[in-house]
C-alpha positions, 0 to 999 in steps of 0.5 A, a space after each residue: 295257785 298263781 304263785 309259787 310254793 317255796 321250800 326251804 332248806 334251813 334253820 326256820 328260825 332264821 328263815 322265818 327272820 330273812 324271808 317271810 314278810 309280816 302277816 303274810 300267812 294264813 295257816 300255820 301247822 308244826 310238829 316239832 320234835 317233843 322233847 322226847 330224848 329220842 334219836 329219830 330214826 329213817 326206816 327203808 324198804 326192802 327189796 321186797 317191799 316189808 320193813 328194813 333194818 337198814 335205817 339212818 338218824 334223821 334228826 335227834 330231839 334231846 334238847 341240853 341246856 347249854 350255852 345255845 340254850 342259854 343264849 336264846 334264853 337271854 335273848 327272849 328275855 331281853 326282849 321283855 313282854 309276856 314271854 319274856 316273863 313266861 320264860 323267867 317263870 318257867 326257869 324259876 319252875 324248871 331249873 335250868 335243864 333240859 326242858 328250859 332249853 326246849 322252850 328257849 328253842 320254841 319261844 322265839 320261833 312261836 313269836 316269828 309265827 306270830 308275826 307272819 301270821 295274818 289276824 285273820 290266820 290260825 296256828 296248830 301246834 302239834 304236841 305229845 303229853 311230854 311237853 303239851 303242858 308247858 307249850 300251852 302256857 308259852 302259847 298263851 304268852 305269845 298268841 294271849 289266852 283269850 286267842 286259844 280256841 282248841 285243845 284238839 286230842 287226836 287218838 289212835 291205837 297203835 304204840 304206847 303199851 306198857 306195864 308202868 301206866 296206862 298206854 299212851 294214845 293220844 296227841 295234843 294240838 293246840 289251836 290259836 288264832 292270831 285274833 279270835 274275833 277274827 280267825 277263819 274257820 270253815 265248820 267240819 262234818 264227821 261220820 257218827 254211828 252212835 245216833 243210830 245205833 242206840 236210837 236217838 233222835 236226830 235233828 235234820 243235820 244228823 239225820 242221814 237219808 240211809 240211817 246207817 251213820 248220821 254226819 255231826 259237827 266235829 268235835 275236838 276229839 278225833 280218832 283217826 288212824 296214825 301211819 302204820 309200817 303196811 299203810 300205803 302213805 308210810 314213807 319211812 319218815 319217824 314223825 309222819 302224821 297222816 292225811 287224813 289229820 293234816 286235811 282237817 286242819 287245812 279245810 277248817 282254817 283256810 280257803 283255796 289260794 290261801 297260804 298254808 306254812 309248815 316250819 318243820 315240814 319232815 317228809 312233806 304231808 301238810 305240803 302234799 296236802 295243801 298242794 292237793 286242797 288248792 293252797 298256796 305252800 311254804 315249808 321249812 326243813 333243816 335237813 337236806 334229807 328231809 328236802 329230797 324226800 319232800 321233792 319225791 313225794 311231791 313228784 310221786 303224787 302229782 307227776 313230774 310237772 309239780 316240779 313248775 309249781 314250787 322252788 326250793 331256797 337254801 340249797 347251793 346254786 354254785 360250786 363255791 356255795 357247794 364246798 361251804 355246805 361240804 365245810 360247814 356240815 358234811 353229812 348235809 352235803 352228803 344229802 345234798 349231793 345224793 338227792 340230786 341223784 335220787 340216791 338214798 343216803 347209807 345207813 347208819 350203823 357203828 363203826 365206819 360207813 365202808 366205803 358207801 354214802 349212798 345206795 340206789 336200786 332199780 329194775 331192768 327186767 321187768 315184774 319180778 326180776 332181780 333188784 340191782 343196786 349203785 353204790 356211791 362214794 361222795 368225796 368233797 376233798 381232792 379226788 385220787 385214783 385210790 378212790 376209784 380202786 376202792 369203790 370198785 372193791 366195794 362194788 364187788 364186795 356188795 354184788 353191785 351192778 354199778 358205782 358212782 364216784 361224786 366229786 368236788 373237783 375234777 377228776 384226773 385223767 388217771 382217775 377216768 382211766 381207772 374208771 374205764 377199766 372197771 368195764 360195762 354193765 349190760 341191761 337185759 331189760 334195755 339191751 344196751 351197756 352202761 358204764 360200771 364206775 361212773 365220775 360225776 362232779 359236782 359241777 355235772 350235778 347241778 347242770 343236771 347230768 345225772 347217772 347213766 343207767 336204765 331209765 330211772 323213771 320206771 325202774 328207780 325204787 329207791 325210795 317208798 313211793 307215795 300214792 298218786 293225789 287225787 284232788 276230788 278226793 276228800 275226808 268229808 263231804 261240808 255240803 251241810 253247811 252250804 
Protein backbone atom coordinates (compact mmCIF):
# COMPACT_ATOMS: atom_id res chain seq x y z
CA UNK A 1 0.00 0.00 0.00
CA UNK A 2 1.96 3.15 -1.47
CA UNK A 3 -0.41 5.61 -0.34
CA UNK A 4 -1.63 6.35 2.58
CA UNK A 5 -4.55 5.41 4.50
CA UNK A 6 -6.66 8.65 6.07
CA UNK A 7 -8.61 8.71 9.15
CA UNK A 8 -10.88 11.25 9.93
CA UNK A 9 -12.39 13.14 12.68
CA UNK A 10 -15.73 14.70 11.59
CA UNK A 11 -19.23 15.14 10.23
CA UNK A 12 -18.69 12.56 6.97
CA UNK A 13 -21.16 14.57 5.36
CA UNK A 14 -18.96 17.26 5.48
CA UNK A 15 -15.85 15.00 4.86
CA UNK A 16 -17.23 13.58 2.17
CA UNK A 17 -17.90 17.26 0.37
CA UNK A 18 -14.18 18.67 1.45
CA UNK A 19 -12.12 16.03 0.78
CA UNK A 20 -12.83 13.10 -1.21
CA UNK A 21 -12.58 13.37 -5.16
CA UNK A 22 -15.24 11.97 -7.59
CA UNK A 23 -15.22 8.16 -8.20
CA UNK A 24 -12.15 7.74 -6.23
CA UNK A 25 -13.50 4.73 -4.15
CA UNK A 26 -13.99 1.24 -4.86
CA UNK A 27 -15.53 -0.38 -1.78
CA UNK A 28 -17.87 1.35 0.49
CA UNK A 29 -19.25 -0.51 3.55
CA UNK A 30 -21.42 1.66 6.44
CA UNK A 31 -23.20 0.82 9.38
CA UNK A 32 -24.81 3.72 10.59
CA UNK A 33 -26.98 4.09 13.57
CA UNK A 34 -30.70 2.34 12.85
CA UNK A 35 -32.90 4.62 14.00
CA UNK A 36 -33.20 2.68 16.90
CA UNK A 37 -34.18 5.32 20.04
CA UNK A 38 -31.11 3.51 21.59
CA UNK A 39 -28.15 5.54 23.62
CA UNK A 40 -25.48 3.43 22.65
CA UNK A 41 -23.38 2.61 25.32
CA UNK A 42 -18.92 1.82 25.85
CA UNK A 43 -18.58 -1.09 28.05
CA UNK A 44 -14.75 -1.35 29.73
CA UNK A 45 -13.20 -4.17 31.17
CA UNK A 46 -12.40 -4.84 34.38
CA UNK A 47 -9.44 -5.31 36.22
CA UNK A 48 -9.84 -8.78 35.88
CA UNK A 49 -10.65 -8.81 32.50
CA UNK A 50 -14.96 -9.90 32.86
CA UNK A 51 -17.41 -7.11 31.67
CA UNK A 52 -17.71 -3.88 33.70
CA UNK A 53 -20.58 -1.69 34.59
CA UNK A 54 -18.23 1.31 34.26
CA UNK A 55 -19.62 2.35 30.64
CA UNK A 56 -20.01 6.06 28.91
CA UNK A 57 -22.41 7.17 25.71
CA UNK A 58 -20.63 6.69 22.62
CA UNK A 59 -23.18 8.38 20.43
CA UNK A 60 -27.38 8.20 20.89
CA UNK A 61 -29.08 7.29 17.58
CA UNK A 62 -32.72 8.95 18.38
CA UNK A 63 -33.33 10.84 15.42
CA UNK A 64 -36.11 13.97 15.98
CA UNK A 65 -37.73 15.84 13.25
CA UNK A 66 -36.74 19.19 13.91
CA UNK A 67 -35.59 22.16 12.10
CA UNK A 68 -32.00 20.32 11.14
CA UNK A 69 -34.13 17.85 9.98
CA UNK A 70 -35.99 19.78 8.12
CA UNK A 71 -33.50 21.83 6.61
CA UNK A 72 -31.54 18.78 5.23
CA UNK A 73 -35.24 17.75 4.07
CA UNK A 74 -35.63 20.72 2.00
CA UNK A 75 -32.18 20.69 0.75
CA UNK A 76 -32.46 17.39 -1.06
CA UNK A 77 -35.65 18.15 -2.27
CA UNK A 78 -34.53 21.26 -3.85
CA UNK A 79 -31.86 19.37 -5.68
CA UNK A 80 -34.68 17.31 -7.48
CA UNK A 81 -34.27 14.16 -9.23
CA UNK A 82 -35.21 10.59 -8.14
CA UNK A 83 -34.42 11.26 -4.25
CA UNK A 84 -35.83 14.30 -4.25
CA UNK A 85 -39.00 12.83 -5.08
CA UNK A 86 -38.17 9.50 -2.85
CA UNK A 87 -38.24 11.77 -0.09
CA UNK A 88 -41.40 13.80 -1.12
CA UNK A 89 -43.18 9.99 -0.96
CA UNK A 90 -41.68 9.15 2.09
CA UNK A 91 -42.94 12.48 3.81
CA UNK A 92 -46.51 11.85 2.21
CA UNK A 93 -46.11 8.19 3.63
CA UNK A 94 -44.50 9.04 6.75
CA UNK A 95 -45.36 12.21 8.18
CA UNK A 96 -42.89 14.42 9.33
CA UNK A 97 -41.43 12.27 12.37
CA UNK A 98 -38.73 10.76 13.39
CA UNK A 99 -37.94 8.38 10.49
CA UNK A 100 -38.44 11.37 8.15
CA UNK A 101 -35.72 13.06 9.87
CA UNK A 102 -33.46 9.66 9.66
CA UNK A 103 -33.91 9.34 5.99
CA UNK A 104 -33.32 13.33 5.61
CA UNK A 105 -29.82 12.22 7.51
CA UNK A 106 -28.83 9.45 4.91
CA UNK A 107 -30.28 10.66 1.69
CA UNK A 108 -27.66 13.25 1.23
CA UNK A 109 -24.81 10.95 2.57
CA UNK A 110 -26.11 8.17 0.11
CA UNK A 111 -25.75 10.78 -2.95
CA UNK A 112 -21.98 11.79 -1.72
CA UNK A 113 -21.31 7.88 -1.66
CA UNK A 114 -22.23 7.87 -4.83
CA UNK A 115 -20.25 10.33 -6.32
CA UNK A 116 -17.01 8.94 -4.72
CA UNK A 117 -17.83 5.75 -5.60
CA UNK A 118 -16.19 4.28 -8.81
CA UNK A 119 -18.49 2.66 -11.75
CA UNK A 120 -16.82 -0.28 -11.27
CA UNK A 121 -17.19 0.06 -7.10
CA UNK A 122 -19.67 -1.56 -4.78
CA UNK A 123 -21.54 -0.15 -1.98
CA UNK A 124 -22.79 -2.40 1.35
CA UNK A 125 -25.20 -0.62 3.48
CA UNK A 126 -25.79 -2.40 6.83
CA UNK A 127 -29.18 -2.16 8.38
CA UNK A 128 -31.48 -3.83 11.10
CA UNK A 129 -35.63 -4.49 10.12
CA UNK A 130 -36.01 -0.93 11.89
CA UNK A 131 -35.57 0.74 8.76
CA UNK A 132 -34.23 -1.73 6.00
CA UNK A 133 -37.61 -1.36 4.34
CA UNK A 134 -37.27 2.09 3.88
CA UNK A 135 -33.36 2.37 3.32
CA UNK A 136 -33.80 -0.15 0.28
CA UNK A 137 -36.24 2.33 -1.45
CA UNK A 138 -34.04 5.38 -0.84
CA UNK A 139 -31.16 3.20 -2.19
CA UNK A 140 -33.06 2.43 -5.36
CA UNK A 141 -33.64 6.11 -5.70
CA UNK A 142 -29.76 7.18 -5.23
CA UNK A 143 -27.82 3.94 -6.81
CA UNK A 144 -31.35 3.13 -9.28
CA UNK A 145 -32.92 -0.54 -8.74
CA UNK A 146 -31.65 -1.98 -11.83
CA UNK A 147 -27.99 -1.69 -9.67
CA UNK A 148 -29.17 -3.68 -6.66
CA UNK A 149 -27.37 -6.75 -6.62
CA UNK A 150 -28.17 -8.50 -2.86
CA UNK A 151 -30.13 -8.60 -0.01
CA UNK A 152 -27.71 -10.12 2.26
CA UNK A 153 -29.30 -11.56 5.57
CA UNK A 154 -26.34 -11.96 8.13
CA UNK A 155 -27.83 -14.13 11.20
CA UNK A 156 -26.49 -14.98 14.27
CA UNK A 157 -27.79 -16.31 17.76
CA UNK A 158 -27.42 -14.11 20.26
CA UNK A 159 -29.75 -11.14 21.56
CA UNK A 160 -33.51 -10.40 20.28
CA UNK A 161 -35.44 -12.83 22.59
CA UNK A 162 -38.92 -11.97 23.60
CA UNK A 163 -42.38 -12.77 24.57
CA UNK A 164 -44.09 -10.42 22.12
CA UNK A 165 -42.52 -11.81 18.54
CA UNK A 166 -40.61 -14.08 17.11
CA UNK A 167 -36.86 -13.28 18.21
CA UNK A 168 -34.94 -10.87 16.39
CA UNK A 169 -31.71 -12.78 14.57
CA UNK A 170 -30.84 -11.11 11.71
CA UNK A 171 -29.25 -7.86 9.69
CA UNK A 172 -29.95 -6.75 6.61
CA UNK A 173 -27.16 -5.36 3.98
CA UNK A 174 -27.95 -3.99 1.08
CA UNK A 175 -25.43 -4.62 -1.83
CA UNK A 176 -25.56 -2.15 -4.87
CA UNK A 177 -23.12 -1.19 -7.49
CA UNK A 178 -22.50 1.96 -9.01
CA UNK A 179 -23.28 0.14 -12.39
CA UNK A 180 -24.17 -3.43 -12.24
CA UNK A 181 -22.53 -4.34 -15.81
CA UNK A 182 -19.71 -3.19 -14.22
CA UNK A 183 -19.15 -3.80 -10.42
CA UNK A 184 -16.20 -6.20 -9.14
CA UNK A 185 -17.06 -8.92 -7.85
CA UNK A 186 -14.68 -11.84 -6.84
CA UNK A 187 -16.78 -15.15 -6.46
CA UNK A 188 -16.72 -16.67 -2.28
CA UNK A 189 -16.65 -20.18 -1.17
CA UNK A 190 -18.07 -21.32 2.40
CA UNK A 191 -18.05 -24.52 4.17
CA UNK A 192 -21.18 -26.71 3.66
CA UNK A 193 -22.15 -29.79 5.81
CA UNK A 194 -25.66 -30.56 4.63
CA UNK A 195 -24.19 -32.43 0.88
CA UNK A 196 -22.69 -34.81 3.01
CA UNK A 197 -24.27 -35.31 5.61
CA UNK A 198 -27.96 -36.31 3.87
CA UNK A 199 -25.87 -37.89 0.89
CA UNK A 200 -26.29 -35.97 -1.96
CA UNK A 201 -24.11 -35.97 -5.13
CA UNK A 202 -21.63 -33.64 -5.51
CA UNK A 203 -20.38 -31.95 -8.62
CA UNK A 204 -16.64 -31.32 -8.70
CA UNK A 205 -16.96 -28.10 -7.06
CA UNK A 206 -18.69 -29.28 -3.86
CA UNK A 207 -16.80 -32.43 -3.60
CA UNK A 208 -14.37 -32.09 -0.79
CA UNK A 209 -11.01 -34.84 -1.00
CA UNK A 210 -12.23 -35.51 2.71
CA UNK A 211 -15.88 -35.84 2.27
CA UNK A 212 -16.42 -34.59 5.73
CA UNK A 213 -17.71 -30.78 4.32
CA UNK A 214 -17.84 -29.67 0.65
CA UNK A 215 -16.99 -26.00 -0.23
CA UNK A 216 -20.35 -23.97 -2.14
CA UNK A 217 -20.66 -20.61 -3.76
CA UNK A 218 -21.82 -18.51 -1.09
CA UNK A 219 -25.02 -17.42 -0.86
CA UNK A 220 -26.62 -14.44 0.27
CA UNK A 221 -27.61 -16.00 3.71
CA UNK A 222 -24.92 -15.94 6.01
CA UNK A 223 -24.60 -17.32 9.47
CA UNK A 224 -21.83 -16.09 11.13
CA UNK A 225 -21.25 -15.43 14.91
CA UNK A 226 -21.70 -11.50 16.20
CA UNK A 227 -19.14 -10.49 18.91
CA UNK A 228 -19.94 -11.60 22.00
CA UNK A 229 -18.92 -10.05 25.73
CA UNK A 230 -16.01 -13.38 25.86
CA UNK A 231 -14.86 -13.22 22.01
CA UNK A 232 -11.13 -12.36 21.80
CA UNK A 233 -12.40 -9.05 19.23
CA UNK A 234 -14.85 -7.76 21.71
CA UNK A 235 -13.40 -4.19 22.43
CA UNK A 236 -16.08 -2.90 24.14
CA UNK A 237 -17.60 -0.49 20.99
CA UNK A 238 -21.80 -0.86 21.10
CA UNK A 239 -22.24 -1.75 17.22
CA UNK A 240 -19.08 -3.88 16.43
CA UNK A 241 -19.49 -6.23 13.58
CA UNK A 242 -17.14 -9.10 13.44
CA UNK A 243 -14.16 -9.88 11.08
CA UNK A 244 -15.31 -12.47 9.84
CA UNK A 245 -18.34 -10.40 8.26
CA UNK A 246 -16.53 -7.34 7.00
CA UNK A 247 -13.58 -10.15 5.40
CA UNK A 248 -16.48 -11.36 3.10
CA UNK A 249 -17.54 -8.12 1.93
CA UNK A 250 -14.05 -6.64 1.15
CA UNK A 251 -12.37 -10.06 -0.66
CA UNK A 252 -16.00 -10.25 -2.88
CA UNK A 253 -15.94 -6.51 -4.10
CA UNK A 254 -12.43 -5.30 -4.17
CA UNK A 255 -8.73 -6.25 -5.28
CA UNK A 256 -5.46 -5.78 -3.07
CA UNK A 257 -4.22 -1.92 -3.55
CA UNK A 258 -8.10 -1.14 -3.81
CA UNK A 259 -9.45 1.61 -1.62
CA UNK A 260 -11.82 0.50 0.79
CA UNK A 261 -14.24 3.78 2.71
CA UNK A 262 -16.14 3.40 5.75
CA UNK A 263 -18.00 6.51 6.90
CA UNK A 264 -19.17 5.68 10.33
CA UNK A 265 -15.89 3.47 11.12
CA UNK A 266 -17.03 2.95 15.05
CA UNK A 267 -14.01 1.12 16.57
CA UNK A 268 -12.41 0.33 13.42
CA UNK A 269 -13.19 -3.43 11.98
CA UNK A 270 -13.63 -2.66 8.15
CA UNK A 271 -10.15 -0.23 8.67
CA UNK A 272 -8.51 -3.48 10.45
CA UNK A 273 -9.70 -5.60 7.84
CA UNK A 274 -8.74 -3.75 4.93
CA UNK A 275 -5.28 -3.17 6.53
CA UNK A 276 -4.99 -6.89 7.14
CA UNK A 277 -6.32 -7.86 3.25
CA UNK A 278 -3.65 -5.51 1.56
CA UNK A 279 -6.55 -2.42 0.78
CA UNK A 280 -5.92 0.96 0.62
CA UNK A 281 -8.26 2.61 3.66
CA UNK A 282 -10.14 5.77 4.71
CA UNK A 283 -12.48 5.98 7.66
CA UNK A 284 -14.95 8.66 8.73
CA UNK A 285 -15.93 8.96 12.43
CA UNK A 286 -17.49 11.99 14.55
CA UNK A 287 -16.21 11.02 17.76
CA UNK A 288 -13.02 11.74 18.83
CA UNK A 289 -13.63 8.70 21.07
CA UNK A 290 -14.06 6.40 18.32
CA UNK A 291 -10.59 7.87 16.46
CA UNK A 292 -8.45 6.66 19.60
CA UNK A 293 -9.80 3.46 19.71
CA UNK A 294 -9.52 3.17 16.02
CA UNK A 295 -5.46 4.35 16.71
CA UNK A 296 -5.51 1.51 19.44
CA UNK A 297 -6.45 -1.05 17.55
CA UNK A 298 -4.55 -0.56 14.56
CA UNK A 299 -1.40 -0.36 16.80
CA UNK A 300 -2.47 -3.60 18.67
CA UNK A 301 -3.03 -5.55 15.75
CA UNK A 302 -0.22 -4.35 13.53
CA UNK A 303 2.55 -3.20 15.83
CA UNK A 304 3.80 0.36 16.55
CA UNK A 305 5.09 0.88 12.85
CA UNK A 306 1.00 1.03 11.63
CA UNK A 307 1.54 4.54 12.88
CA UNK A 308 3.54 5.27 9.17
CA UNK A 309 1.14 3.82 7.16
CA UNK A 310 -2.04 6.38 7.76
CA UNK A 311 -2.62 9.88 8.95
CA UNK A 312 -5.45 11.33 10.78
CA UNK A 313 -7.26 14.74 9.38
CA UNK A 314 -9.81 16.58 11.69
CA UNK A 315 -8.15 16.78 14.76
CA UNK A 316 -6.27 20.17 16.39
CA UNK A 317 -2.83 20.69 15.01
CA UNK A 318 -2.42 23.99 16.89
CA UNK A 319 -3.25 25.47 20.34
CA UNK A 320 -5.63 27.95 18.77
CA UNK A 321 -7.48 24.74 16.73
CA UNK A 322 -7.31 23.41 20.40
CA UNK A 323 -9.27 25.76 22.45
CA UNK A 324 -12.05 26.00 19.14
CA UNK A 325 -12.88 22.06 19.76
CA UNK A 326 -12.50 22.79 23.60
CA UNK A 327 -15.47 25.96 22.78
CA UNK A 328 -17.43 24.32 19.98
CA UNK A 329 -17.74 20.74 21.92
CA UNK A 330 -16.07 20.10 25.20
CA UNK A 331 -16.56 16.68 25.76
CA UNK A 332 -15.06 15.80 22.20
CA UNK A 333 -12.00 18.06 23.53
CA UNK A 334 -12.10 15.83 26.72
CA UNK A 335 -11.41 12.81 24.04
CA UNK A 336 -9.24 14.54 22.43
CA UNK A 337 -6.85 15.27 25.03
CA UNK A 338 -7.23 12.02 26.66
CA UNK A 339 -6.36 9.89 23.52
CA UNK A 340 -3.12 11.35 23.43
CA UNK A 341 -2.46 10.16 26.60
CA UNK A 342 -3.95 6.58 25.93
CA UNK A 343 -6.54 7.57 28.88
CA UNK A 344 -9.96 6.31 28.67
CA UNK A 345 -12.67 8.84 29.31
CA UNK A 346 -14.77 8.43 32.78
CA UNK A 347 -17.73 7.14 33.06
CA UNK A 348 -20.63 8.37 32.79
CA UNK A 349 -22.88 8.15 35.45
CA UNK A 350 -25.81 10.81 36.99
CA UNK A 351 -24.99 13.48 38.56
CA UNK A 352 -21.45 15.13 38.54
CA UNK A 353 -18.44 13.51 37.14
CA UNK A 354 -16.35 13.86 40.59
CA UNK A 355 -13.57 15.41 39.64
CA UNK A 356 -12.34 12.58 37.13
CA UNK A 357 -12.39 12.97 33.17
CA UNK A 358 -10.09 10.07 32.55
CA UNK A 359 -8.67 7.09 34.31
CA UNK A 360 -5.67 4.93 33.03
CA UNK A 361 -4.51 1.40 34.54
CA UNK A 362 -1.03 -0.15 34.30
CA UNK A 363 1.15 -2.90 36.09
CA UNK A 364 4.27 -2.63 37.36
CA UNK A 365 5.07 -5.74 39.12
CA UNK A 366 4.78 -8.29 36.82
CA UNK A 367 1.92 -11.34 36.49
CA UNK A 368 -0.36 -11.06 38.82
CA UNK A 369 0.19 -7.86 40.62
CA UNK A 370 -1.87 -5.24 41.56
CA UNK A 371 -3.52 -2.92 39.21
CA UNK A 372 -2.67 0.63 39.80
CA UNK A 373 -4.64 3.17 38.28
CA UNK A 374 -4.12 7.59 37.11
CA UNK A 375 -6.97 9.61 37.51
CA UNK A 376 -7.18 12.72 35.20
CA UNK A 377 -8.84 16.16 35.28
CA UNK A 378 -8.99 18.04 32.12
CA UNK A 379 -9.27 21.66 32.58
CA UNK A 380 -9.85 24.10 28.96
CA UNK A 381 -10.17 27.27 30.98
CA UNK A 382 -7.77 29.10 33.17
CA UNK A 383 -5.72 26.89 35.39
CA UNK A 384 -5.64 27.42 39.68
CA UNK A 385 -3.86 26.06 42.29
CA UNK A 386 -7.49 24.77 43.82
CA UNK A 387 -7.48 22.42 40.73
CA UNK A 388 -4.23 20.61 42.06
CA UNK A 389 -5.57 20.60 45.87
CA UNK A 390 -8.75 18.78 44.11
CA UNK A 391 -7.23 16.34 42.10
CA UNK A 392 -5.17 15.38 45.09
CA UNK A 393 -8.21 14.82 47.34
CA UNK A 394 -9.79 12.80 44.52
CA UNK A 395 -6.63 10.68 44.23
CA UNK A 396 -6.70 9.75 47.60
CA UNK A 397 -10.49 9.19 47.69
CA UNK A 398 -10.15 6.56 44.86
CA UNK A 399 -6.60 4.81 46.03
CA UNK A 400 -4.85 6.37 42.98
CA UNK A 401 -1.42 5.84 42.31
CA UNK A 402 -0.87 9.07 40.49
CA UNK A 403 -2.70 12.20 38.64
CA UNK A 404 -2.50 14.26 35.92
CA UNK A 405 -3.82 17.62 35.58
CA UNK A 406 -4.06 18.72 31.37
CA UNK A 407 -4.35 22.09 30.65
CA UNK A 408 -4.91 24.74 28.18
CA UNK A 409 -2.87 27.27 29.65
CA UNK A 410 0.36 27.20 31.30
CA UNK A 411 0.38 26.45 34.70
CA UNK A 412 1.43 28.97 37.52
CA UNK A 413 4.20 28.53 39.40
CA UNK A 414 2.11 28.36 42.58
CA UNK A 415 0.21 25.46 40.63
CA UNK A 416 4.09 23.38 39.97
CA UNK A 417 4.44 23.72 43.68
CA UNK A 418 1.39 22.31 44.88
CA UNK A 419 2.11 19.83 42.52
CA UNK A 420 5.33 18.87 44.17
CA UNK A 421 4.25 18.67 47.49
CA UNK A 422 1.86 15.68 46.49
CA UNK A 423 5.49 13.72 46.47
CA UNK A 424 6.39 10.55 44.42
CA UNK A 425 5.18 7.51 43.43
CA UNK A 426 7.53 4.57 44.04
CA UNK A 427 7.43 1.58 41.07
CA UNK A 428 8.40 -1.77 42.52
CA UNK A 429 8.40 -3.29 39.31
CA UNK A 430 10.90 -0.54 37.81
CA UNK A 431 12.63 0.66 41.18
CA UNK A 432 12.40 3.89 40.17
CA UNK A 433 10.15 7.11 41.73
CA UNK A 434 7.59 9.04 39.25
CA UNK A 435 5.74 12.21 40.32
CA UNK A 436 2.31 11.71 42.09
CA UNK A 437 0.63 14.80 40.38
CA UNK A 438 1.93 15.42 37.05
CA UNK A 439 0.71 19.09 34.74
CA UNK A 440 0.86 18.62 31.35
CA UNK A 441 -0.44 21.25 29.00
CA UNK A 442 -1.86 21.05 25.89
CA UNK A 443 1.12 22.39 24.15
CA UNK A 444 3.18 19.42 25.85
CA UNK A 445 0.63 16.92 24.25
CA UNK A 446 1.07 17.75 20.96
CA UNK A 447 4.67 17.86 21.21
CA UNK A 448 4.39 14.46 22.10
CA UNK A 449 5.42 14.63 26.04
CA UNK A 450 3.42 12.24 27.69
CA UNK A 451 2.75 10.67 31.32
CA UNK A 452 5.82 9.87 33.41
CA UNK A 453 5.04 6.70 34.47
CA UNK A 454 6.00 2.89 34.34
CA UNK A 455 6.72 2.17 30.50
CA UNK A 456 3.39 2.19 29.03
CA UNK A 457 4.22 -0.36 26.44
CA UNK A 458 4.15 -3.28 28.52
CA UNK A 459 2.25 -2.19 31.57
CA UNK A 460 -0.79 0.11 29.71
CA UNK A 461 -4.34 -1.92 30.17
CA UNK A 462 -6.44 0.62 29.73
CA UNK A 463 -7.97 -0.49 27.03
CA UNK A 464 -9.34 -4.24 25.72
CA UNK A 465 -6.58 -5.14 23.26
CA UNK A 466 -7.38 -6.43 19.86
CA UNK A 467 -5.68 -9.76 18.64
CA UNK A 468 -2.56 -9.39 16.84
CA UNK A 469 -3.41 -9.58 12.69
CA UNK A 470 -2.18 -12.32 10.95
CA UNK A 471 -2.10 -11.34 6.95
CA UNK A 472 -1.97 -15.19 5.85
CA UNK A 473 -5.11 -15.73 7.91
CA UNK A 474 -8.30 -16.11 6.00
CA UNK A 475 -12.10 -16.95 6.28
CA UNK A 476 -12.00 -19.23 3.18
CA UNK A 477 -9.62 -20.39 1.13
CA UNK A 478 -11.06 -18.93 -3.18
CA UNK A 479 -8.69 -21.39 -5.08
CA UNK A 480 -11.75 -22.85 -6.62
CA UNK A 481 -12.07 -20.30 -8.49
CA UNK A 482 -8.28 -20.15 -9.68
Amino acid sequence: MDEKNILYYGDNLDVLRRHMEKESVDLIYLDPPFKSNQEYNILFAEKNGTQSQAQMKAFEDTWRWDQGAALAYRQTVEAGGRVSEAMQAFRKLLGENDMLAYLSMMAPRLLELRRVLKDTGSIYLHCDPTASAHLRLLMDAVFGPKNFHNEIAWCYKTGGATRRRFARKHDVLLFYGKDAEQTVFNPQKEKSYMAHKYGFKKSRFEQDERGQYSWVIMKDWWELASVGSADAQRLGYPTQKPEALLERIIKASSNEGDLVLDPFCGCGTTIAVAHRLNRRWIGIDITHLAVTLVKNRLEDAFGEDVKKAYGVVGEPVSISGAMELAKQDPYQFQWWALGLVGARPAEQKKGTDRGIDGRLYFHDEGKGGKTKQIIFSVKAGHPEVAHIRDLRGVMDRENAQMGVLITMLPPSKAMRTEAAVADFYYSPGWDKHYPRIQILTVEDLMRGRGIDYPPSKHVNVTFKKAPKANRNAGENSNDLFE
